[in-house]
C-alpha positions, -999 to 999 in steps of 0.1 A, spaced: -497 61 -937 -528 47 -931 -556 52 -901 -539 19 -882 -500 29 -887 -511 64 -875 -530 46 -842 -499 24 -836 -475 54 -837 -494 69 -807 -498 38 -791 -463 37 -794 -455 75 -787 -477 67 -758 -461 35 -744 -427 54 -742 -437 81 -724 -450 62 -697 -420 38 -695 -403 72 -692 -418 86 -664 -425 51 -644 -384 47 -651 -384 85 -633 -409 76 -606 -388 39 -599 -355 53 -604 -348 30 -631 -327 43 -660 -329 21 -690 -300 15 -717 -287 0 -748 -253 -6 -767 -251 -20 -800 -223 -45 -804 -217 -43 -834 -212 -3 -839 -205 10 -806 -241 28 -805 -254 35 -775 -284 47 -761 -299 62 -725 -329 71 -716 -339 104 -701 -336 89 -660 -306 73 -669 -291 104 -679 -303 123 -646 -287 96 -624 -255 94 -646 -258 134 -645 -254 144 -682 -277 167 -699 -292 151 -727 -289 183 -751 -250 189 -745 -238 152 -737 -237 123 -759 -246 86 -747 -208 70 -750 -198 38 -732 -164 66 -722 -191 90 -710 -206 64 -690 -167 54 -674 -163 87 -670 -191 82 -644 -180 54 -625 -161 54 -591 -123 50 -598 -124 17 -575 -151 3 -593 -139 6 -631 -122 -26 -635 -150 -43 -618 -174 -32 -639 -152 -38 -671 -143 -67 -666 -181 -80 -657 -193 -66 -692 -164 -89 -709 -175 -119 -689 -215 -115 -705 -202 -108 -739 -183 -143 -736 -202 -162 -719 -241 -171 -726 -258 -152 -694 -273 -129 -678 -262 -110 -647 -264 -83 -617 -243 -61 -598 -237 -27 -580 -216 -2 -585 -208 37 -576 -211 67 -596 -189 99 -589 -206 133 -595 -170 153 -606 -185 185 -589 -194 183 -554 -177 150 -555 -208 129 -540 -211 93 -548 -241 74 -558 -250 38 -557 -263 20 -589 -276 -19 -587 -276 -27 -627 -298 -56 -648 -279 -67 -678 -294 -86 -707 -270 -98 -737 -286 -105 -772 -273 -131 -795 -278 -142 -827 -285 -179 -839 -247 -185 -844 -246 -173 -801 -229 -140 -814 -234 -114 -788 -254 -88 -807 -265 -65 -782 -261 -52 -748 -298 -44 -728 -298 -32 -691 -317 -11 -666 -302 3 -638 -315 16 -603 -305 42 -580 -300 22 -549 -282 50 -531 -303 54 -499 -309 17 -499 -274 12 -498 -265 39 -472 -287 28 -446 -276 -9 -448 -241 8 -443 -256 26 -417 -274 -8 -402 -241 -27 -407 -222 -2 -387 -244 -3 -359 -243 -36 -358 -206 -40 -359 -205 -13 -327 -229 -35 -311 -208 -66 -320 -181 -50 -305 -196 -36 -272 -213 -70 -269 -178 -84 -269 -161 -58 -248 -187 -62 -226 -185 -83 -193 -220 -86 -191 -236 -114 -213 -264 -109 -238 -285 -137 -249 -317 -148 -265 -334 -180 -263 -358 -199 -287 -381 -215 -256 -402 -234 -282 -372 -249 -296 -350 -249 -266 -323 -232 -289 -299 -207 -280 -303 -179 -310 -271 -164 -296 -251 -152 -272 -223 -126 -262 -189 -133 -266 -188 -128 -223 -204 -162 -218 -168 -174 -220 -155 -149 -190 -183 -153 -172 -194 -194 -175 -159 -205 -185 -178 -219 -222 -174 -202 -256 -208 -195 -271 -206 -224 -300 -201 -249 -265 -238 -231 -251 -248 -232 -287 -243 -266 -298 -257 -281 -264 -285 -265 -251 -284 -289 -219 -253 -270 -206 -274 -239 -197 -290 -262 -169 -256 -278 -158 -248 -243 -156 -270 -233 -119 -259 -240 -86 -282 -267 -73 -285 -248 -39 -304 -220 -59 -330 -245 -77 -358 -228 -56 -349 -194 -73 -348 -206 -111 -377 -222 -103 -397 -192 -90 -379 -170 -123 -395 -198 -146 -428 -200 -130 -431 -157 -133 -415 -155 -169 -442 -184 -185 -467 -157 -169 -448 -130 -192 -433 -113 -160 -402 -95 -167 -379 -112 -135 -346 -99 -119 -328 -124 -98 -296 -128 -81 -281 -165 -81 -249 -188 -84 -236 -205 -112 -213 -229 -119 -187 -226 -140 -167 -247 -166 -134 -250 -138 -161 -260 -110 -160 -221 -97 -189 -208 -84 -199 -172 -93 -228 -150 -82 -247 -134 -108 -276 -111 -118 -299 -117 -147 -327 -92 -160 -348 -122 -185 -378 -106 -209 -402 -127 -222 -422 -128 -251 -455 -143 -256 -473 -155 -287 -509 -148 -295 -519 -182 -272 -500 -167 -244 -472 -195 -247 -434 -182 -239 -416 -187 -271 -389 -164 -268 -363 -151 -239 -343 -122 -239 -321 -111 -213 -284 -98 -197 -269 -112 -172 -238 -98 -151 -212 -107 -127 -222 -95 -91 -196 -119 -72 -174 -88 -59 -203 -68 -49 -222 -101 -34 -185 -112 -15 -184 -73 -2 -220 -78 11 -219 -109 27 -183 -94 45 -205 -62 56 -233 -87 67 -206 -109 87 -189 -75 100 -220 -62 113 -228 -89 128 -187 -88 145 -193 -49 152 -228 -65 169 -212 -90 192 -185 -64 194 -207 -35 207 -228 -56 229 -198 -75 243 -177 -49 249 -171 -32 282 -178 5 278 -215 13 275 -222 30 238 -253 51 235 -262 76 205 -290 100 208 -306 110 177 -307 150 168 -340 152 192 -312 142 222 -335 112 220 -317 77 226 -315 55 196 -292 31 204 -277 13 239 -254 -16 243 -261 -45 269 -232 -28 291 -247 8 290 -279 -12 301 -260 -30 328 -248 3 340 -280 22 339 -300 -11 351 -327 -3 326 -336 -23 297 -327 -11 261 -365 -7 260 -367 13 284 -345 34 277 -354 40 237 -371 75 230 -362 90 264 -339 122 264 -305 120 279 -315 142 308 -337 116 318 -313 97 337 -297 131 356 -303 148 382 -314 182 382 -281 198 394 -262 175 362 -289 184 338 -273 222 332 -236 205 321 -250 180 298 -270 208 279 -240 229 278 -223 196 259 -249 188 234 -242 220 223 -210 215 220 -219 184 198 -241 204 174 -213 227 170 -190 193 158 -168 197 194 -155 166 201 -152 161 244 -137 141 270 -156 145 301 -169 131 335 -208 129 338 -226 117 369 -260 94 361 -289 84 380 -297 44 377 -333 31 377 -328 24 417 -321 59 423 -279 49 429 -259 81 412 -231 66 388 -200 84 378 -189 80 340 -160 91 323 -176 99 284 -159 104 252 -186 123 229 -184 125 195 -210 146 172 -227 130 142 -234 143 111 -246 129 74 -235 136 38 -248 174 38 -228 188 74 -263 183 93 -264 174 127 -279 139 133 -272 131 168 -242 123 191 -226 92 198 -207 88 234 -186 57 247 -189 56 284 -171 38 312 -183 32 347 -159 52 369 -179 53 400 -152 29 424 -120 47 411 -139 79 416 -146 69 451 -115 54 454 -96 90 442 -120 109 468 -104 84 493 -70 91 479 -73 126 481 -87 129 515 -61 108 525 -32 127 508 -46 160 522 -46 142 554 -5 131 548 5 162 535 -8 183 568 14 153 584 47 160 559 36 199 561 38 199 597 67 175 600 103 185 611 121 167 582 119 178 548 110 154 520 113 152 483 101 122 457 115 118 424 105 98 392 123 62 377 135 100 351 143 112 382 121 142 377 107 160 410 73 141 416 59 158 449 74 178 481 64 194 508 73 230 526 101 221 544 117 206 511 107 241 495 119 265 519 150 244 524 162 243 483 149 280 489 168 295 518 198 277 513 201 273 471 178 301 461 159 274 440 121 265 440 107 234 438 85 226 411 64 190 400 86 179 367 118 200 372 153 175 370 169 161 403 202 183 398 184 215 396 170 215 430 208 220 438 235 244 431 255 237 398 287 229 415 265 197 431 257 187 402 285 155 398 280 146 438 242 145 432 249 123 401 269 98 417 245 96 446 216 91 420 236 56 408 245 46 437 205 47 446 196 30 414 223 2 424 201 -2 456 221 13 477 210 35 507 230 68 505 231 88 539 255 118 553 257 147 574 260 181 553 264 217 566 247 245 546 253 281 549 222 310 545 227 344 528 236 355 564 263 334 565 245 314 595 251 275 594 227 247 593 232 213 600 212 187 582 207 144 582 206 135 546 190 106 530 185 91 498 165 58 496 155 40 465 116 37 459 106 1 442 74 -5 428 55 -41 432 79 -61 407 105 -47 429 115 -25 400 128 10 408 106 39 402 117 67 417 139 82 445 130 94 477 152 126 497 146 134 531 167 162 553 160 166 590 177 198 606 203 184 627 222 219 639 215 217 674 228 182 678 254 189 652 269 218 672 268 200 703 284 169 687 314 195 673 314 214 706 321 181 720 350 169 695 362 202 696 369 201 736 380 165 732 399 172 698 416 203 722 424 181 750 441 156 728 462 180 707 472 197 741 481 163 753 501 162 716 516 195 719 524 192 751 543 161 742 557 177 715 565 210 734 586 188 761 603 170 732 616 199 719 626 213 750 644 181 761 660 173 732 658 208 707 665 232 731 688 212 754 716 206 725 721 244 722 716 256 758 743 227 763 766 240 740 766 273 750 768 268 787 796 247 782 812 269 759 808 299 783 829 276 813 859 275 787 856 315 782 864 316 820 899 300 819 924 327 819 947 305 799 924 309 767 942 325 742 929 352 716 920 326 687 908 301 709 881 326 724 871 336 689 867 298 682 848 297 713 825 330 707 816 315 673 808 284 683 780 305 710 768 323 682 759 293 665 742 276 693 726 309 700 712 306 657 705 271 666 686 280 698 671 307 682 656 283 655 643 261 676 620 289 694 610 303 660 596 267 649 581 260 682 568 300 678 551 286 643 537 255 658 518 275 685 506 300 660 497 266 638 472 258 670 455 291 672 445 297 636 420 268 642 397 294 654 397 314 624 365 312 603 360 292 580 345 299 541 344 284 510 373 273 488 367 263 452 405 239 446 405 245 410 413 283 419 432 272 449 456 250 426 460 278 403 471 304 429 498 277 448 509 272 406 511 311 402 532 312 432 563 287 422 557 290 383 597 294 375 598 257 394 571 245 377 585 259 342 618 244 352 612 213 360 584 203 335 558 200 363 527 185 356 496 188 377 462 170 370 432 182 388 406 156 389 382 173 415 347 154 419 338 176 450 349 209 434 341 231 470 353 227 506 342 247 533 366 248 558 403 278 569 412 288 540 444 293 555 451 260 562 440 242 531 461 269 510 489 254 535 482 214 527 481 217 495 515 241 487 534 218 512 524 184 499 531 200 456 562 214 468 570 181 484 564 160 449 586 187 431 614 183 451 614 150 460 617 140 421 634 115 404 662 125 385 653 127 349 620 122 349 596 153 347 572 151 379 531 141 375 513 151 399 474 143 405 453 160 427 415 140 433 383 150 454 359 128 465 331 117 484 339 86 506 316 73 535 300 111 545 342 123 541 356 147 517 391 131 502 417 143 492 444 124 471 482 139 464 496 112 436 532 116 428 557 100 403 586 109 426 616 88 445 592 72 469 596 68 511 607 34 522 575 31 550 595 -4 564 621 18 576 612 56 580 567 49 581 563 58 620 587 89 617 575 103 587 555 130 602 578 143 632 590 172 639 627 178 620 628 138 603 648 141 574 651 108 554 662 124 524 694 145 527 699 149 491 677 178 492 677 208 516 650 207 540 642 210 583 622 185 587 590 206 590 566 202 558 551 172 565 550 179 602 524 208 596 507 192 569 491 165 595 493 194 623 466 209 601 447 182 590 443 170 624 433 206 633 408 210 607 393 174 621 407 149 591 434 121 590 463 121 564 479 84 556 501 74 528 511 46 503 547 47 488 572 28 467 605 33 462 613 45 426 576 45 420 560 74 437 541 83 471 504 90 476 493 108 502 450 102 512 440 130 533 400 127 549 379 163 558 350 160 579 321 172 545 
């Protein structure tokens, strides 16, 4: 080998190394396969990025497949068929799979295919280029840009840029549509729409935006737009401008963002402060705040009126400003309160710029911010000063009527429409007191200023009042000492100005001197009558009772004196004496009862509950009762009568015994018993189902002495005799209503 051979092998030696290491530094890996054999080499870099070592691994097109991603070895195979075919050249990427820590690399490959002069593919030349971190930040760049994509089309708010210069709309979010109503190719395509697009009432303000972004001022502006379905929308845009070296504006970018909600919500706060404005100054309670000094910060028109200060005036100055010293001590005492968070209801006199004191009825409330600190109180006040005059008036005057009730005679008692005990006075008190044991109280129920067994009267009186009538009677009423009062009772409606009823008014004036005169009088005149009655009665008997016998037996006696009589004819006789003598006898044993019937009326009288009064008359002829299928219904509405006990016991056994044996045959006897209160009267009602009394024929005899009309049933004639004997004794009238076959009622009336 000569000199120039030897030079050119280094040249050569020389040239390969440094396509070696500038393949290293560039990441280029250089290779070669022979077509025809199959040989193929690598060079050193393209072995490091396949990952073989060049010692231990051979350069084999399998070796190299061996390499390749398992996605990507079709592609690759089937581009290296299409170059040997076809007359070209060509470029692609593919990955590489290092088998041990499984991490992929990206290879962009340069292919070169040699041919010979027939176009036979001869050779296969190509470098390749490690392209990895290329490739994983345009994965990286692509994925941001597809999260970007997809917030900016999430996104309500619309992004947008704008080639000024060009008047061109680069782009534009997808939430042009949502917001404008147009779809960004619509904005795209025509570049006039984004003027259509303003409300023509906000010209000014795009104007102003313009003016400030050609001057490269970043602007943020509120306006309305119009959109595609003629809706107007308010919106916000933040705009950046760009600049070029000339200062010309070539480029906008900016976001804008629906603010029609938020914009509604504060024109609605702007148009309700303004209500609450002409609300609070309209209104008729004064409204004043103090701030945490106790400083006023705040007065409506009325609080001015009230005060007669101007709002001016009054700004700055402490509350106790407008008090007198003797107030000043109370209104500290609340502001504490408020500073404490007490919320108060109270009366607070002020002092008016004329010196004229004002009372005002105040409802306080404390104020505090976000954090629980105090910041001042805030107090509605109404101008009380004429009702408070007006209830100083009322009072004085109601002191002054209740010395008058207090040192009145009669007692009095209002109730409520709930007929609820509204107001009294002393006499009412010690009345319910002394004679009920009960004390009154404001609130307490009608019924239980009374004893229990009052409680239907009272009722019925309370409806009859609500009915509007006027309910008044004469009731007697018995201490613990058994000592009897006499009392005028009235209940009287109350009716309010629309003649609507509201209440009840009771009054009860001590009538027991009158009354006991009155009854001292009806007793002598009662007396005088009944004599006149018995007396009658008395010479009745005598004339016709006690003549018949007397008659008898005198006459009898003249036949005893002739001698002629024989023995069984003077038996005859005798018996015939002792008969008359029986008769006789009779007659002055009624006549005995009637007289002792006159002087019971001075026994004393107590009181008789009929319920227990029934029961003991029942007790008393129970094998009747049992035998005959009695029935007795008690329907007692006054359950008490004061009055002989004697003779009630009497009434009531003769009129039930009566019923019972004046029956109809067959028909198990009903009798009913009622008490009531008629006209100031206690009655008394005996109901029967019995045979009846024909009144047309027997009415004005029924109650003499001895009148039988009945003679069915054993009798003398004496039951209903002494049943009005003692009803006219005790001061009462007894009547009756019968009908043959039907049954007889019997209506007795008791003084109450």
């Amino acid at each position: 080998m000569d000199e120039t051979s030897v030079l050119q092998q280094i040249d050569n030696n020389s040239f390969h190394e440094l396509m070696e290491e500038a393949q290293r530094l560039a990441h280029f890996g250089g290779w070669e396969v022979n077509l025809l054999t199959g040989a193929v080499k690598w060079s050193s870099e393209m072995y490091h990025m396949l990952g073989y070592d060049p010692q231990t691994t051979e350069a084999t097109f399998n070796n190299f497949v061996k390499k390749l991603h398992r996605e990507d070895i079709l592609y690759v195979k089937k581009n290296l068929e299409t170059l040997v075919k076809l007359p070209s050249t060509d470029t692609y990427d593919f990955r590489i799979v290092n088998r041990e820590d499984g991490s992929i690399k990206y290879l962009r490959t340069g292919i070169i295919v040699k041919r010979n002069k027939f176009g036979r593919a001869m050779s296969m030349t190509g470098f390749s280029q490690d392209i990895t971190a290329q490739k994983l930040a345009e994965k990286k760049i692509e994925n941001i840009n597809r999260e970007l994509n997809t917030f900016f089309q999430i996104i309500d708010d619309v992004f947008f840029s704008v080639d000024v210069a060009n008047f061109k709309l680069i782009q534009i979010s997808h939430g042009c549509e949502k917001l404008y109503g147009y779809l960004p190719e619509e904005l795209q395509m025509d570049f006039s729409l984004w003027f259509k697009i303003f409300h023509p009432n906000d010209k000014e303000i795009i104007e102003e935006g313009d003016r400030k972004l050609a001057c490269g001022q970043t602007i943020v502006s509120q306006y309305r737009i119009i959109r595609k379905n003629n809706e107007v929308r308010w919106v916000e845009s933040k705009i950046i401008p760009s600049l070029d070296t000339n200062g010309r504006l070539i480029r906008l970018d900016g976001v804008t963002r629906d603010i029609t909600a938020r914009k509604n919500a504060e024109i609605e706060h702007l148009r309700t402060e303004k209500r609450y404005r002409q609300i609070v100054e309209s209104a008729q309670e004064g409204i004043w705040t103090l701030d945490e000094h106790d400083k006023t910060n705040f007065v409506n028109k009325r609080m001015c009126e009230m005060l007669g200060y101007t709002a001016e005036e009054m700004m700055g100055k402490k509350l106790f400003y407008f008090m007198d010293d003797e107030d000043k001590a109370l209104a500290k005492m609340s502001l504490d309160n408020r500073k404490k968070g007490v919320k108060e209801n109270l009366s607070t006199r002020y002092v008016t710029k004329s010196g004229r004191h004002v009372w005002t009825k105040i409802t306080a409330n404390p104020i505090f911010d976000e954090n629980a600190s105090y910041k001042g109180t805030l107090a509605m006040v109404t101008d009380i000063t004429k009702p408070r005059l007006s209830e100083e008036s009322l009072k004085q005057s109601e002191a002054n009527l209740r010395t008058v009730f207090d040192n009145t005679d009669m007692g009095f008692i209002l109730y409520d429409a709930g007929f609820n005990v509204v107001s009294f006075n002393s006499q009412a008190n010690d009345f319910c007191l002394g004679f009920f044991n009960k004390k009154l109280k404001p609130g307490i129920d009608a019924c239980h200023c009374f004893p229990s067994n009052k409680k239907n009267f009272i009722t019925k009186i309370i409806e009859k009042v609500k009915n509007g009538e006027i309910v008044r009677y004469e009731s007697s009423y018995y201490s613990n000492d058994n000592a009897v009062s006499w009392y005028d009772v009235k209940w009287v409606g109350v009716l309010n100005e629309q003649m609507i009823h509201s209440g009840i008014l009771l009054t009860f004036n001590n009538i027991t001197e009158k009354k006991l005169l009155e009854l001292d009088r009806e007793k002598i005149t009662a007396d005088l009558v009944q004599r006149n009655k018995d007396q009658e009665q008395f010479n009745y008997m005598i004339s016709h009772n006690l003549r018949a016998p007397v008659a008898n037996i005198t006459g009898l006696l003249d036949l005893l004196d002739d001698p002629d009589l024989e023995k069984e004819e003077s038996n005859y006789v005798l018996s015939g004496i002792a008969r008359s003598v029986k008769s006789l006898d009779s007659v002055i044993i009624d006549m005995n009862h009637v007289l002792q019937t006159r002087e019971l009326i001075n026994e004393t009288k107590e009181t008789n509950n009929l319920e227990q009064l029934v029961s003991y008359i029942k007790l008393s002829i129970n094998n009747i009762i049992e035998k005959e299928n009695v029935q007795i219904d008690c329907q007692f509405d006054v359950e008490t009568i004061f009055t002989i006990r004697s003779y009630l016991y009497s009434i009531f056994y003769n009129l039930i015994l009566n019923s019972i044996k004046y029956r109809q045959t067959g028909v198990s006897p009903l009798i009913v018993i009622k008490s009531t209160v008629n006209k100031n009267k206690i009655e008394l009602s005996f109901s029967d189902n019995g045979k009846g009394i024909n009144l047309g024929n027997h009415g004005d005899q029924l109650f003499r002495l001895y009148k039988r009309f009945d003679t069915t049933v054993e009798g003398k004639g004496m039951g209903l005799f002494m049943v009005k004997t003692q009803v006219e004794s005790l001061g009462g009238t007894i009547s009756v209503n019968s009908e043959v076959d039907k049954g007889t009622q019997f209506i007795i009336q008791l003084p109450v």
